[in-house]
C-alpha positions in Angstrom: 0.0 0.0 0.0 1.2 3.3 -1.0 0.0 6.6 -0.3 -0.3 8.4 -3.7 -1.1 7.0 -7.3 2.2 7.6 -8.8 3.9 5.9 -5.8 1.6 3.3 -6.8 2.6 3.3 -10.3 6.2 3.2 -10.0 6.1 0.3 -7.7 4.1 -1.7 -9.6 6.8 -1.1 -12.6 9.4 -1.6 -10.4 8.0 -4.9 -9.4 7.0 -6.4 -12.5 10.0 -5.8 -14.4 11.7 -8.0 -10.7 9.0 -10.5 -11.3 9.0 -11.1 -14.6 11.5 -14.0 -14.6 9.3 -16.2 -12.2 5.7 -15.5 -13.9 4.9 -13.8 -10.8 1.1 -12.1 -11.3 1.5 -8.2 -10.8 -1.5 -6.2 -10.2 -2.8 -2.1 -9.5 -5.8 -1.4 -7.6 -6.0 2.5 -7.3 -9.1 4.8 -7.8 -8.5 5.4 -11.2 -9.2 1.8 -12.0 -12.5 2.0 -12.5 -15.9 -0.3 -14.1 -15.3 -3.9 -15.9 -11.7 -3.6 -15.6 -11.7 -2.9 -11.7 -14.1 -6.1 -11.3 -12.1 -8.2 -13.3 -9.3 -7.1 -10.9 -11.5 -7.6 -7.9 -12.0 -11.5 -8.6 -8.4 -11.8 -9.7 -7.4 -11.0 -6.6 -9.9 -12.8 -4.4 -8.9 -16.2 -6.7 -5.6 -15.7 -6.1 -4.4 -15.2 -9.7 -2.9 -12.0 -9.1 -0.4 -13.2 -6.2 1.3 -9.6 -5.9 -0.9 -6.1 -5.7 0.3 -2.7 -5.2 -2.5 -0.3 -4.6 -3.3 3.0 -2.9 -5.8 3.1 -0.2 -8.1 1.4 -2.8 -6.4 -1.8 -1.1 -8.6 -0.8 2.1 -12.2 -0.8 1.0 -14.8 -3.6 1.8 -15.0 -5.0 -1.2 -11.2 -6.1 -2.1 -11.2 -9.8 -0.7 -7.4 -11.4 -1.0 -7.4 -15.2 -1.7 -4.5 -15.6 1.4 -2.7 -12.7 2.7 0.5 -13.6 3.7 2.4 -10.4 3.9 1.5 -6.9 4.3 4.3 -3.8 3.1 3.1 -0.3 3.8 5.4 2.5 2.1 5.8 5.6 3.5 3.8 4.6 6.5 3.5 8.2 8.1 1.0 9.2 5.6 -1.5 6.8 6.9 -3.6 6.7 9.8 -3.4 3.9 12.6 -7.1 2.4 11.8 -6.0 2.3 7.5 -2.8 0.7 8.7 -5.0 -2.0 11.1 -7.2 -2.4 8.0 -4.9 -3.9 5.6 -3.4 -6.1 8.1 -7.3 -7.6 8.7 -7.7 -8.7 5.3 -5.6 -11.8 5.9 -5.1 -14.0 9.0 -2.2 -12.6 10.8 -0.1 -11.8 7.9 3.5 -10.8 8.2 3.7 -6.9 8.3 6.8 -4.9 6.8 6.1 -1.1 7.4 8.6 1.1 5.7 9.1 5.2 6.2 12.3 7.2 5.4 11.2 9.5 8.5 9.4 7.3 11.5 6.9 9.5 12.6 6.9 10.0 17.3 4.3 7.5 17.7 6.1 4.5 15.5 9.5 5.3 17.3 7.7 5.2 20.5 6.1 1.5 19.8 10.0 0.4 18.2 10.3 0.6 22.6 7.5 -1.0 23.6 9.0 -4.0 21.3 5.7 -3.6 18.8 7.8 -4.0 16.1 11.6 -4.7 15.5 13.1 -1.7 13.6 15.7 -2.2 10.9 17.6 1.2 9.8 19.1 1.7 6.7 21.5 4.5 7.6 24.1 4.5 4.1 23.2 6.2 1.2 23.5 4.2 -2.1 26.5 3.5 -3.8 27.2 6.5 -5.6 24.9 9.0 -4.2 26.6 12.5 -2.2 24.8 13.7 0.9 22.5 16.9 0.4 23.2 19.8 0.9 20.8 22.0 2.9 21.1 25.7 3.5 18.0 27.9 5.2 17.8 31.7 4.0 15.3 34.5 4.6 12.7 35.0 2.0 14.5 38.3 1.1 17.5 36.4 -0.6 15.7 35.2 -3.5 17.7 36.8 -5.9 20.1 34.7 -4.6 18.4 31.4 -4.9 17.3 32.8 -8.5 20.9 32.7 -9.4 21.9 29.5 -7.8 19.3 27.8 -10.0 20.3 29.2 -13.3 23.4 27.9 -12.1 22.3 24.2 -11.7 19.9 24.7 -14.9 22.5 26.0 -16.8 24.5 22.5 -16.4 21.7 20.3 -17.6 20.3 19.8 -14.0 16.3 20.1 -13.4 15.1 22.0 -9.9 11.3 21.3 -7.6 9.8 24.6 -6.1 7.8 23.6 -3.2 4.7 25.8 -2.2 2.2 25.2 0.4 -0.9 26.2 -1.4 -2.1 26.0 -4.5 -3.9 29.8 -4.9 -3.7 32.5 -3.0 -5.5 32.6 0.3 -6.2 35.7 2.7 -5.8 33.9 5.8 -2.3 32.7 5.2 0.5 34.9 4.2 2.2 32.3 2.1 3.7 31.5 -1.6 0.9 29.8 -3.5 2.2 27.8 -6.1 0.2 29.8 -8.9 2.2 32.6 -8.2 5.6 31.3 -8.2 5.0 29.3 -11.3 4.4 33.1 -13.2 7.1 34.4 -11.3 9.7 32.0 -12.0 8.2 31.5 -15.7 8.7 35.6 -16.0 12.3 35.0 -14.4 13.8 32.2 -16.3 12.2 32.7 -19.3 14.7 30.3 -21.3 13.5 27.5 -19.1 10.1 25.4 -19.1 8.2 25.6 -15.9 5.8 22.8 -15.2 3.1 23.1 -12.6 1.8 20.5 -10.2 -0.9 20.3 -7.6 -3.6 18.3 -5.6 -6.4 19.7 -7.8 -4.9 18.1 -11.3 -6.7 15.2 -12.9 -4.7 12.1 -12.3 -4.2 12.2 -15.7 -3.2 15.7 -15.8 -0.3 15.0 -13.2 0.7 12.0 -15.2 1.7 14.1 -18.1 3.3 16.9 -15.9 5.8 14.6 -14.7 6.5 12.9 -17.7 7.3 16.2 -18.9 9.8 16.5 -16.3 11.2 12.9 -16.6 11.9 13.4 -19.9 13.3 16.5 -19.3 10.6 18.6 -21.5 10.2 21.0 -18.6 13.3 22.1 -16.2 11.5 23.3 -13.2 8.6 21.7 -11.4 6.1 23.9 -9.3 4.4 21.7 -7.1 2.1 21.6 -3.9 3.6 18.5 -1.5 1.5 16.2 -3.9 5.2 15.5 -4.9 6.3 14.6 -1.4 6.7 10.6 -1.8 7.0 8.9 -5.0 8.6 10.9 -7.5 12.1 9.8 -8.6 14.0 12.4 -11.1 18.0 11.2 -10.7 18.6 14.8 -12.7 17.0 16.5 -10.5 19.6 18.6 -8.3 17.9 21.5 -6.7 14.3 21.6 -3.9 13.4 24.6 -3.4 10.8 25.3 -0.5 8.4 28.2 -0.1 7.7 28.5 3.6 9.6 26.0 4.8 8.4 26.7 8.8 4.9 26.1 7.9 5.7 22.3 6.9 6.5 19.4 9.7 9.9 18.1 10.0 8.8 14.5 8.5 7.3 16.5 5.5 10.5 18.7 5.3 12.5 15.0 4.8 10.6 13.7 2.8 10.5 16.6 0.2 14.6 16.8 0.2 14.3 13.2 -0.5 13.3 13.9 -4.1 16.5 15.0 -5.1 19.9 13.4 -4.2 19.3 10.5 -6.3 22.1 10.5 -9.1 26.0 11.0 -8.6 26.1 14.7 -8.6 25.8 16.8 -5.8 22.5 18.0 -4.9 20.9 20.7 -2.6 18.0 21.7 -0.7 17.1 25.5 0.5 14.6 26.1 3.1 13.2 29.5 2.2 11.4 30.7 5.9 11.2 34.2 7.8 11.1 31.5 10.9 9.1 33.9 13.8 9.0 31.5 16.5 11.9 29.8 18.2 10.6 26.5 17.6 10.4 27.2 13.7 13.8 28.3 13.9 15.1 25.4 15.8 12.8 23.1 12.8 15.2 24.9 10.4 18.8 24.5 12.1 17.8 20.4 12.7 17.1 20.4 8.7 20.8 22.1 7.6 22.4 19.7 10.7 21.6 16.5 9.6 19.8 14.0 7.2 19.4 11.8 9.2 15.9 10.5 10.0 16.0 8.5 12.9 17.9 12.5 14.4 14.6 14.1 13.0 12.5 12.1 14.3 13.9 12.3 17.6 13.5 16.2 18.2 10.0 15.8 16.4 9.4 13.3 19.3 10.4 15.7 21.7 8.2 19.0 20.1 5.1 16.6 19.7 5.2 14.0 22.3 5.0 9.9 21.3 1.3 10.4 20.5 -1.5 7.5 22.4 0.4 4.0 22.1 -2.8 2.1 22.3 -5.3 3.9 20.4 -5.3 6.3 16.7 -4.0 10.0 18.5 -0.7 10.7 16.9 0.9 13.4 19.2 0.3 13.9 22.4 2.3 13.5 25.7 2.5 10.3 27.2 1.2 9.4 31.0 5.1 8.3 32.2 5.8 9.7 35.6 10.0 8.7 35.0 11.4 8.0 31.5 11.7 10.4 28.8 11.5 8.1 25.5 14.1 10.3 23.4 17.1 10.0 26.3 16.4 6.8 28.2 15.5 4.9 24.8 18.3 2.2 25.7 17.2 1.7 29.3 13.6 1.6 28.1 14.9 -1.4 25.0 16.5 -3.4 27.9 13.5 -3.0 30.8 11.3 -4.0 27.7 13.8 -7.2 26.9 13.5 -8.2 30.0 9.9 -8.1 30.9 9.6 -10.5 27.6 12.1 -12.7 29.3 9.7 -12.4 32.2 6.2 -13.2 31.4 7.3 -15.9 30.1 9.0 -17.9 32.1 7.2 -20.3 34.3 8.5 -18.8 37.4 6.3 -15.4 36.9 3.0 -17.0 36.7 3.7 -19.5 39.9 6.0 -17.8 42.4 5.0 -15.6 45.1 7.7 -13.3 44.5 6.1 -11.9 41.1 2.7 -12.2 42.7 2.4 -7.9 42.6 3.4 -8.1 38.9 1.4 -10.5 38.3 -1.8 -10.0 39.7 -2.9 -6.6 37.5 -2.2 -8.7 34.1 -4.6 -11.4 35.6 -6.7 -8.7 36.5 -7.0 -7.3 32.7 -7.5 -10.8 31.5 -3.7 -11.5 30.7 -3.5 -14.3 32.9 -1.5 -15.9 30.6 1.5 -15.6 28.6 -0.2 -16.5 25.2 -2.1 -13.2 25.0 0.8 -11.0 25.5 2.8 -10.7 22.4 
């Protein structure tokens, strides 16, 4: 399950051209599949002849039945809610669950210590690939940025230009994406400016970012529709309007797009940040790309959210430990009430009989229902 259509897409190429030498069945389910050919799908994937299906949160609805579930990946896993998460996993009898994010939002670093799930970490960047560089500058420099552009343009590369909205809007005194795209068209004049948002058919968006695949237009203008799924290896340059009014996880995932060929790539946070916490927001971004860093001061600003229920921020009711600096001793005191519970010893001796008496209580009286 991914979050966006072209997410979808991409995987499902990515997959079938893997698959192909084992006839392995490769299958979409998105929105856009629609009338005959969405109910042949349907009873392809309830017979089992499509064995592997990639889908949006299409995958979710009542009437997609799988065949056998055995294994459930979510991509980019912040974007979707506890309950759509839960959902998935229902479809099939206990399938195996793989849940993959470039930035773990508070709440799933939070659950990595209460031993909910075991967290692998990719920290190296592919073979070949240079660290970004990211730089934050006041919204007065754009001249600046204008420049450093052409630059990039100049040598063949292709630049995103991030805005939060798509028009203009009275409340908010922010960049729309409308008005950047004539400003930048009006500025670089030599250069094709391509313009992307939430309100495009999917068809529509399909053939803007062709157009910048195939290097038709240099410079994409684009809301955060852009924010997972996109891969552009010429693509050197994100640009971000605004860059305070966007959440850490969002500010990763955004750099994200570019950084993926051999030459060196940048990001630049444009923000007037007001407040000290926007300012702190932007330092963390130039520091470090590191997500597992991020998602530790995120933790911090937002709290570890409700561990047993759907709220995704919040503070959590412990009177001693602070999940961001006793992480380690939390991981060991959660090893070893594992090691506890079961073992024979905790259920029958009088020694754990205060430990053991509010899990009976709760209707854990034994260690089959705890996980």
């Amino acid at each position: 399950m991914a979050p966006t259509e072209i997410l979808a897409e991409q995987h499902t190429e990515t997959l079938r051209e893997l698959f192909r030498p084992f006839s392995v069945s490769v299958g979409l389910l998105t929105g856009s599949v629609r009338g005959k050919r969405r109910r042949e799908l349907l009873e392809q994937i309830s017979s089992g002849a499509v064995q592997v299906l990639i889908g949006t949160h299409a995958l979710i609805q009542p009437e997609v039945h799988f065949h056998q579930l055995g294994l459930v990946i979510t991509d980019e896993q912040h974007r979707f809610g506890v309950g759509q998460r839960g959902a998935l996993r229902l479809k099939g009898k206990e399938p195996d669950i793989l849940y993959m994010t470039a930035t773990p939002i508070p709440r799933t670093l939070a659950l990595s210590v209460f031993g909910d799930m075991d967290v692998s970490t990719i920290d190296q960047l592919p073979g070949g690939r240079k660290e970004i560089k990211t730089y934050w500058v006041q919204d007065n420099a754009m001249d600046r940025v204008i420049r450093f552009m052409k630059h990039e343009l100049d040598q063949g590369r292709q630049a995103y230009v991030i805005c939060p909205l798509i028009e203009e809007s009275e409340q908010l005194d922010v960049q729309n994406a409308l008005d950047v795209h004539g400003y930048l068209t009006q500025a670089l004049p030599e250069y094709s400016v391509a313009l992307m948002h939430g309100k495009l058919t999917p068809e529509e968006k399909d053939q803007v970012m062709e157009a910048f695949k195939e290097h038709r237009a240099q410079i994409l203008v684009s809301t955060t529709v852009v924010e997972v799924g996109v891969n552009v290896p010429n693509a050197s340059l994100m640009i971000i309007y605004d860059a305070d009014r966007f959440g850490l996880s969002q500010l990763h995932q955004l750099r994200g797009r570019v950084g993926r060929g051999s030459v060196q790539s940048y990001c630049v946070l444009l923000a007037d940040a007001k407040s000290e916490t926007s300012r702190e927001k932007m330092r963390m971004m130039t520091e470090t790309t590191d997500g597992f860093k991020l998602s530790g001061y995120d933790l911090k600003l937002r709290g570890p959210g409700d561990f047993f229920g759907t709220k995704q921020s919040g503070v959590p009711s412990f009177k001693l430990a602070d999940l961001v600096h006793d992480y380690r001793t939390l991981s060991t005191a959660r090893d070893d009430a594992a090691r506890l519970v079961h073992s024979e010893a905790f259920w029958k001796s009088d020694t754990f009989r205060l430990l053991r008496e509010p899990l009976i209580e709760m209707g854990l009286g034994e260690s089959s229902h705890l996980d």
